[in-house]
C-alpha positions as CSV (number, residue, x, y, z in Angstrom):
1,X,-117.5,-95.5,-44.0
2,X,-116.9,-93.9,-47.6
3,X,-120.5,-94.5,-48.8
4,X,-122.0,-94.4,-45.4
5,X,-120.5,-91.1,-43.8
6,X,-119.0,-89.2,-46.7
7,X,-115.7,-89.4,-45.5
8,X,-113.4,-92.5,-44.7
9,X,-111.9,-93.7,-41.6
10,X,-109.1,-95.5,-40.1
11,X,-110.8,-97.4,-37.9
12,X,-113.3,-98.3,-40.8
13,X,-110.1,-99.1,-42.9
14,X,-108.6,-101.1,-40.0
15,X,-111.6,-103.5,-39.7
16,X,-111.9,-103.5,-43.2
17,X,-108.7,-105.1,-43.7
18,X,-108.8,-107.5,-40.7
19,X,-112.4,-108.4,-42.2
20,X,-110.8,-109.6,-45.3
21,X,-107.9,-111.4,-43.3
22,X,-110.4,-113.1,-40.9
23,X,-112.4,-114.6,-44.0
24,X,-109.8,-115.9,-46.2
25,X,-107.5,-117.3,-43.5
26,X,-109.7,-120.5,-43.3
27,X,-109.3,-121.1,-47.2
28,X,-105.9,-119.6,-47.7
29,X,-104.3,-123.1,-48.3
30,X,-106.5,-123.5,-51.1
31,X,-107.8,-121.3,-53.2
32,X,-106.3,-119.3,-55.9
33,X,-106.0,-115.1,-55.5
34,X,-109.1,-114.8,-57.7
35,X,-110.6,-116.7,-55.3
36,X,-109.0,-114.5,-52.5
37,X,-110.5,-111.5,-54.1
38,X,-114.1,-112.6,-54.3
39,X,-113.7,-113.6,-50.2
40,X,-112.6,-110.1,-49.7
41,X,-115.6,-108.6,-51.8
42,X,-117.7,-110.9,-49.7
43,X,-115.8,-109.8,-46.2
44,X,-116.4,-106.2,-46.7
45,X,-119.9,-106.2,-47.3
46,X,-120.8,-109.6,-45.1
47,X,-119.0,-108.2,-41.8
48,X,-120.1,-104.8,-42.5
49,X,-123.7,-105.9,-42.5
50,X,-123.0,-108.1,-39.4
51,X,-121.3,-105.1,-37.4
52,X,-124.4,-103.0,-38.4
53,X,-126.4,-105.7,-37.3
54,X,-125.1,-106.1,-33.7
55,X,-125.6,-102.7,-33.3
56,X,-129.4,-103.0,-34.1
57,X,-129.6,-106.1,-31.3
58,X,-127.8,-104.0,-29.0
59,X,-124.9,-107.1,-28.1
60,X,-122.1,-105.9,-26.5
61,X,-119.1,-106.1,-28.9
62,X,-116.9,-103.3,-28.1
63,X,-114.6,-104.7,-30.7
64,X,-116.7,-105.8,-33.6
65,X,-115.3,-109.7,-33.1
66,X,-118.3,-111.5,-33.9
67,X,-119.0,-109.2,-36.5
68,X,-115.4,-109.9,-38.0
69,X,-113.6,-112.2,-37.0
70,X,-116.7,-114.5,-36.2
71,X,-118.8,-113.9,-38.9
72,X,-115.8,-113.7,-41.8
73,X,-114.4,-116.8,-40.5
74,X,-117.7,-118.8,-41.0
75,X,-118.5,-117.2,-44.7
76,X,-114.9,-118.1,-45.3
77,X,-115.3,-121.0,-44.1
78,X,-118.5,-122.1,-46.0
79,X,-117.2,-120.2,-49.5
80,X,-114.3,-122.8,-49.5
81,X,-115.9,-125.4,-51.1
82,X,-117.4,-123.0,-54.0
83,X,-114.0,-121.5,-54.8
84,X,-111.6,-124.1,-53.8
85,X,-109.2,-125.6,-56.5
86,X,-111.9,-127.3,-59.3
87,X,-112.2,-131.2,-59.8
88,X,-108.8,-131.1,-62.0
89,X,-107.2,-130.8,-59.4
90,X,-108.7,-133.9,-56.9
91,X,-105.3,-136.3,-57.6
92,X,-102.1,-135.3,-56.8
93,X,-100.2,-137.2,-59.3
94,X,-102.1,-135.9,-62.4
95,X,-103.2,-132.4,-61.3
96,X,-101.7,-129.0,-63.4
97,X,-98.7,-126.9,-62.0
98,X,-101.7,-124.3,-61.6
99,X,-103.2,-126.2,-58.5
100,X,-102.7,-124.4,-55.1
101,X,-102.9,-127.7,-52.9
102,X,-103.4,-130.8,-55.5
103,X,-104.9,-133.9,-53.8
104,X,-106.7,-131.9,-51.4
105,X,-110.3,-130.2,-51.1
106,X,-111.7,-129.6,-54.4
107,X,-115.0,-127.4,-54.9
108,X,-118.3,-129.0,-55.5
109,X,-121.9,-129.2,-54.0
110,X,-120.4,-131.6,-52.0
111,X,-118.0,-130.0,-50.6
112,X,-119.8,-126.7,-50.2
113,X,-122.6,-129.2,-48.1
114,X,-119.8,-130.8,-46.1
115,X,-118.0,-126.9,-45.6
116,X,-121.5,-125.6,-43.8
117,X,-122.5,-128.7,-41.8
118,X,-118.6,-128.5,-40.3
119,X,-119.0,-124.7,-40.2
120,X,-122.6,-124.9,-38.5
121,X,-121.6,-127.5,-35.7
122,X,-118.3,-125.7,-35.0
123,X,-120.2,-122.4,-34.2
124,X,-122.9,-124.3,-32.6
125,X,-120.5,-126.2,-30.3
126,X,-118.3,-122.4,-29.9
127,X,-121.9,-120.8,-28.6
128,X,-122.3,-123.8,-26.3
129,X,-118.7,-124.3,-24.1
130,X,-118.2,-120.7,-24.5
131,X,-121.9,-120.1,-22.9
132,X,-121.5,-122.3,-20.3
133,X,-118.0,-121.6,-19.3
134,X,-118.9,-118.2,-19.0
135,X,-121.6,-119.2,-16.6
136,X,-119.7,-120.9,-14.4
137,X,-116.8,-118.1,-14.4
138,X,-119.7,-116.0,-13.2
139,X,-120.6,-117.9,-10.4
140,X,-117.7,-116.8,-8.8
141,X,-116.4,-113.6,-10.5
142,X,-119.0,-111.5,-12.1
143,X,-118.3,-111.0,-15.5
144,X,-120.3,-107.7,-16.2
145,X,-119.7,-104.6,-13.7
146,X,-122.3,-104.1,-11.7
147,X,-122.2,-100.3,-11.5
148,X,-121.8,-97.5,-14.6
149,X,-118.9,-95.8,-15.0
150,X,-115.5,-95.6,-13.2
151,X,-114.2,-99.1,-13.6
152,X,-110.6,-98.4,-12.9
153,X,-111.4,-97.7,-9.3
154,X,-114.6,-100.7,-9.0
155,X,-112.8,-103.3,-10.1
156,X,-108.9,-102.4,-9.4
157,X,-109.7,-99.8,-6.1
158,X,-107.3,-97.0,-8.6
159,X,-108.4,-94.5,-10.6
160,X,-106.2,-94.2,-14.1
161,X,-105.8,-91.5,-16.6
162,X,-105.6,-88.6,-14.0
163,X,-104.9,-86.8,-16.4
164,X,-107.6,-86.7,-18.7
165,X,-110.1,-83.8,-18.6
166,X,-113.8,-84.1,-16.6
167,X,-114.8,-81.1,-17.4
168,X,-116.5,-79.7,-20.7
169,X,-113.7,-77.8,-22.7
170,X,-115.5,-74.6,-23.1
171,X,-115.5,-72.8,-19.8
172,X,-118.7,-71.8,-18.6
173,X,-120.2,-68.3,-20.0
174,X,-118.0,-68.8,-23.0
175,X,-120.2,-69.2,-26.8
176,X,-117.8,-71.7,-28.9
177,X,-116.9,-70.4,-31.6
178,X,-116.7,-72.1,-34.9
179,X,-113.6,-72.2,-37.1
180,X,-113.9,-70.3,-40.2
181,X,-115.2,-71.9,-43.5
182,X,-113.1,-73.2,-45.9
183,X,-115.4,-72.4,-48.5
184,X,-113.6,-70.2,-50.9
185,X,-115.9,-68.1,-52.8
186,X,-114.6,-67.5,-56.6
């Protein structure tokens, strides 16, 4: 939001920092906090660009959750087997006190092939149930509201929020005025 609007925001910073805890939660058992680093370098700008990018296709993501949560789970996922614990570290018995989970995953080309294929078929079978669950929950409840605006009273016959405004906040025949500048001329 820094770089992009001049200014930063708390809703940038928010989803910045569940960004960064989406991606490494998948390797967190196994990598080292260098490693943890690079996967939050990676978070920022790979959910970021996915966020942007849902906006471009138009999907409807109130929440940014494929963007985030989706999307940093998978890089994270994937990125384990390029910054796991190295080969020293493959047996138990003889690896250093350094090792974060000796005896376990270990990064190699293997392992980073083995990390997408899993990653890959686990989003592939996600798309799939959730597709076709969501089909057949719409078969009997629609899932999308039919008609814009007012929800509350569509789909719960109520109306909430009374209390919020409808109206514009400058009455009609008023000009708005602008606050004065903070420019300080010296």
């Amino acid at each position: 939001d820094w770089i992009r609007l001049g200014r930063p925001g708390l809703v940038g910073l928010c989803v910045g920092a569940i960004a960064g805890l989406a991606t490494v939660t998948p390797a967190a058992g196994f990598i080292q906090p260098w490693g943890a680093l690079v996967l939050g370098v990676v978070a920022t700008l790979f959910c970021y660009g996915c966020c942007e990018l849902r906006k471009v296709f138009g999907f409807d993501d109130a929440l940014d959750v494929w963007g985030v949560h989706g999307m940093g789970g998978f890089v994270g996922s994937i990125l384990l087997g390029a910054i796991a614990d190295g080969s020293d570290c493959a047996v138990a018995a003889d690896a250093p006190a350094y090792c974060v989970n000796a005896g376990t995953i270990t990064r190699s080309g293997e392992q980073f092939g083995k990390q997408i294929v899993a990653t890959v078929f686990c989003a592939a079978y996600s798309f799939v149930v959730t597709y076709v669950l969501l089909r057949l929950i719409n078969l009997v409840i629609p899932i999308k509201p039919q008609l814009e605006g007012a929800l509350d009273l569509q789909e719960h016959g109520e109306t909430a929020y009374n209390h919020t405004p409808t109206k514009a906040y400058i009455p009609e025949g008023k000009e708005e005025t602008k606050p004065p500048s903070a420019e300080v001329n010296v």
